[in-house]
DRENNU-991432 format. One record per residue (C-alpha): x, z, y; residue number from 1; residue in one letter. Coordinates in Angstrom, 3 decimals, decimal comma. Layout:
N
     east       up    north seq type
        X        Z        Y NUM    A
...
% end
This chain:
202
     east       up    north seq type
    0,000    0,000    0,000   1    X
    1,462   -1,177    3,642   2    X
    0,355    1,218    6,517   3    X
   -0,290   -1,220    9,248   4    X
   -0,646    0,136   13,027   5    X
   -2,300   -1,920   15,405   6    X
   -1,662   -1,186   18,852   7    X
   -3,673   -2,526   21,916   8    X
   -4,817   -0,395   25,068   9    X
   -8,147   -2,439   25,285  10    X
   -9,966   -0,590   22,319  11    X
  -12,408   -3,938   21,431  12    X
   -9,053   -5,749   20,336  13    X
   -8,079   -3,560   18,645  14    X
  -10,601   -2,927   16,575  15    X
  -11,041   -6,608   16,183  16    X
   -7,536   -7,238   14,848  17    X
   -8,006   -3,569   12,754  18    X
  -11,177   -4,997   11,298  19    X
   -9,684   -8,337   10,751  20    X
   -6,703   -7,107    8,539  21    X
   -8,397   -4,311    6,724  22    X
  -10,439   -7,318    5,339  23    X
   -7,636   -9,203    4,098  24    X
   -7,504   -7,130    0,907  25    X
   -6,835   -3,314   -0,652  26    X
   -2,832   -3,940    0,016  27    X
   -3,043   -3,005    3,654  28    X
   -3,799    0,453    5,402  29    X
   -4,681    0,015    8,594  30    X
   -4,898    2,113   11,865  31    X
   -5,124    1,302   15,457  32    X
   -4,048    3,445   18,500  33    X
   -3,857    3,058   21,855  34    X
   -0,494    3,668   24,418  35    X
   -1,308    7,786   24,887  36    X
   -1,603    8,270   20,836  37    X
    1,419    6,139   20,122  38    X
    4,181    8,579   19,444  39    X
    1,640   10,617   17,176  40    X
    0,744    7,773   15,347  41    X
    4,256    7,005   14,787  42    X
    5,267    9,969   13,804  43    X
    2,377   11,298   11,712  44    X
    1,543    7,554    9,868  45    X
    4,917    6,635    9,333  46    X
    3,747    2,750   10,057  47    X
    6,077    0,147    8,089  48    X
    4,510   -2,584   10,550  49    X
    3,057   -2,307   14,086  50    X
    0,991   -5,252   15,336  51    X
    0,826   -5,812   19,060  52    X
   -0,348   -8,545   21,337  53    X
    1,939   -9,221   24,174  54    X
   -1,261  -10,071   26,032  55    X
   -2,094   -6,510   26,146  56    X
   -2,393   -4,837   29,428  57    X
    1,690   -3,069   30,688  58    X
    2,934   -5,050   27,162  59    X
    6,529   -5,263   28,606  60    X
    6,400   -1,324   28,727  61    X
    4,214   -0,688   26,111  62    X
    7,265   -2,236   24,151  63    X
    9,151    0,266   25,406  64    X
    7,558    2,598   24,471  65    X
    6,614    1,270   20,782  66    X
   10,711    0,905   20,441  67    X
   10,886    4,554   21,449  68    X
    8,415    5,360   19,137  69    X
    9,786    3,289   16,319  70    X
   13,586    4,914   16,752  71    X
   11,797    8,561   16,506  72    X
    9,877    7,778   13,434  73    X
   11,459    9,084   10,110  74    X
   10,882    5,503    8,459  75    X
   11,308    3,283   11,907  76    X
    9,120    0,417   10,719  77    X
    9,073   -3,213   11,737  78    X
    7,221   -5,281   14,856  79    X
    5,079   -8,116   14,549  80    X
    3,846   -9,513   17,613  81    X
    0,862  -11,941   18,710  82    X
    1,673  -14,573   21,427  83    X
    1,259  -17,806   23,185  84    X
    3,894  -20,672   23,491  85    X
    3,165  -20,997   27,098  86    X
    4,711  -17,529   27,740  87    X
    8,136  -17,492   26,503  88    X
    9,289  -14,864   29,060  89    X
    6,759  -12,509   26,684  90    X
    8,809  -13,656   23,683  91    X
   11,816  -13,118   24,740  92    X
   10,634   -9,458   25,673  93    X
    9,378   -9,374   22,233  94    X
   12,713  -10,438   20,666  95    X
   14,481   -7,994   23,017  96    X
   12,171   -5,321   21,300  97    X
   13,496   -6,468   17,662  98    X
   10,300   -8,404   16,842  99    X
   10,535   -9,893   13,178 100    X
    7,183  -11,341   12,894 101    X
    5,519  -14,298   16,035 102    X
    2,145  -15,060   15,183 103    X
    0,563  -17,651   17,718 104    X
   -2,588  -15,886   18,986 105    X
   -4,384  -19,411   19,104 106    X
   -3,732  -20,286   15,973 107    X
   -5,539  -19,623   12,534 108    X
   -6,263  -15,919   11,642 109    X
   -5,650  -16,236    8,283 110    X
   -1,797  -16,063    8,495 111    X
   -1,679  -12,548   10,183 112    X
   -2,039  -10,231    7,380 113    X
    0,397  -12,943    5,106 114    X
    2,807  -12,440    8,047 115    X
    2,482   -8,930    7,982 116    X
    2,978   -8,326    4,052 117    X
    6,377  -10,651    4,197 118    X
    7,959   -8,465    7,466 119    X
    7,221   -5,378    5,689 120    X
    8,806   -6,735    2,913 121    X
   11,890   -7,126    4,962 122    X
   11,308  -10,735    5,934 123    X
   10,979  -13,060    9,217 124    X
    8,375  -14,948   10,425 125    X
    8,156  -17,313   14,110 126    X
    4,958  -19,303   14,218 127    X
    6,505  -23,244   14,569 128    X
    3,722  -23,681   17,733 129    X
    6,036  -20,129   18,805 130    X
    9,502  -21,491   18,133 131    X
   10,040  -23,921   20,984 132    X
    8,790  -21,271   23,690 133    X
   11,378  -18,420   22,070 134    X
   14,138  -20,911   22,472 135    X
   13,146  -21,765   25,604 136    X
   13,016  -18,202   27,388 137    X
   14,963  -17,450   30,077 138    X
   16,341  -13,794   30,568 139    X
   13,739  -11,560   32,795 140    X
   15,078  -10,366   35,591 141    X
   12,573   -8,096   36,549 142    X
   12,309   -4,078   34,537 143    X
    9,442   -3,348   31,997 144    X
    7,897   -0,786   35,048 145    X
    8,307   -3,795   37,281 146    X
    6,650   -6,328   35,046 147    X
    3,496   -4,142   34,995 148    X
    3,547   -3,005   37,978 149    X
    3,322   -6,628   39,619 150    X
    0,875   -7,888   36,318 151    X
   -1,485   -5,130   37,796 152    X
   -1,054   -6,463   41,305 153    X
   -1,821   -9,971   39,565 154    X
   -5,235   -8,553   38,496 155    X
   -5,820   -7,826   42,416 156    X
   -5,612   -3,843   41,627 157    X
   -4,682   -2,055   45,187 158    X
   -1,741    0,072   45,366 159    X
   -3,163    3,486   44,912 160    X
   -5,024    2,099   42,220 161    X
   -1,983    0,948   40,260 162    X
   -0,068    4,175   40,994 163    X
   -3,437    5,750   39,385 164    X
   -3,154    3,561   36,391 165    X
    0,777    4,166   36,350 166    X
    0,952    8,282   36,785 167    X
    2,682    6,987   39,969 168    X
    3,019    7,728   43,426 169    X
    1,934    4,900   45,880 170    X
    5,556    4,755   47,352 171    X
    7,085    4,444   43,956 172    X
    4,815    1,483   43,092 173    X
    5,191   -0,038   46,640 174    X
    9,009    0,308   45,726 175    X
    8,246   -1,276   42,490 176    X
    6,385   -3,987   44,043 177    X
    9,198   -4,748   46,329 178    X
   12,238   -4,862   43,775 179    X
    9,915   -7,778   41,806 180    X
    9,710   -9,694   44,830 181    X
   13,403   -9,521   45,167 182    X
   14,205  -10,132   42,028 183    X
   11,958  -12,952   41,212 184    X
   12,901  -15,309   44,266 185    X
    9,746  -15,139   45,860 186    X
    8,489  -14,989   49,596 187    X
    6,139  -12,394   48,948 188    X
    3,981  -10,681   47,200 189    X
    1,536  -13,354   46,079 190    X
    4,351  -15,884   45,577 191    X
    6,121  -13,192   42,970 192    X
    3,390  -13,085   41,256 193    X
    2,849  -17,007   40,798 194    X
    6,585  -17,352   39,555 195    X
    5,694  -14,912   37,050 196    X
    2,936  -16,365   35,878 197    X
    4,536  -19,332   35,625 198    X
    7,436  -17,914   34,108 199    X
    5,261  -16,073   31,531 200    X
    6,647  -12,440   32,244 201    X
    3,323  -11,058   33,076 202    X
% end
């Protein structure tokens, strides 16, 4: 039996994707959590594969914190992430994070629990529509707190709303908001976040 842990902070998804490979046969134990129940899950599951879409809401630091998570666990256990070709910047974040598995989010479902029996049996697995966009990736220049930060700004959330969302103060994220400008090439705000759109970091 593999212990699967799905981990998405939008609870409908992840329920979907639970739902979806719990039905894929008796081999596979699965759980879902979301960012706050991570390290618990981790630690009191002992997951051999986590499943996480790098569409999810703060993914770049939600990676982060699954690698955290995954170093503190007794039995570590192994990443497979869902993506899109179009965003290599979130593949390259992914591969940063020691990804083994790169399921195309647009493709079939029925190669998601296949992909997830053969990484926790110590394998590799990069969807071909996936491949291309993982070569392609350039290195992100912006931080993981950055990255969100500025993907929350994409979603037109004010300032004190993101430092809300964030535990942060309004200066920090302001701070925050400023570095990604810099460090993307852009104008200003709204240019930043078009780069990294276009860039696929957020």
């Amino acid at each position: 039996m593999t212990t699967v842990l799905v981990v998405h902070d939008v609870v409908l998804w992840r329920k979907a994707l639970r739902c979806l490979l719990h039905h894929a046969g008796d081999s596979l134990n699965v759980l879902s959590c979301g960012r706050e129940e991570l390290r618990r899950a981790a630690c009191d599951e002992r997951p051999e594969v986590y499943v996480l879409d790098l569409d999810c809401p703060g993914s770049p630091s939600l990676l982060e914190e699954l690698g955290a998570a995954r170093r503190s666990a007794p039995d570590g256990g192994h990443l497979v992430v869902l993506g899109r070709g179009d965003r290599p910047g979130a593949l390259r974040t992914a591969a940063g994070a020691g990804a083994r598995g790169y399921v195309d989010k647009y493709g079939g479902t029925d190669d998601l629990p296949a992909v997830v029996r053969k990484v926790a049996d110590g394998g590799r697995y990069i969807d071909e529509s996936l491949a291309f966009g993982l070569l392609q990736a350039n290195e992100i220049p912006l931080s993981g707190r950055e990255l969100d930060v500025l993907s929350l700004a994409a979603q037109g959330d004010s300032v004190a709303c993101i430092a809300r969302r964030l535990n942060l103060t309004s200066g920090t994220v302001r701070n925050y908001l400023a570095a990604a400008v810099r460090k993307s090439g852009g104008r200003n705000r709204s240019h930043a976040i078009r780069l990294a759109n276009e860039a696929g970091w957020i």
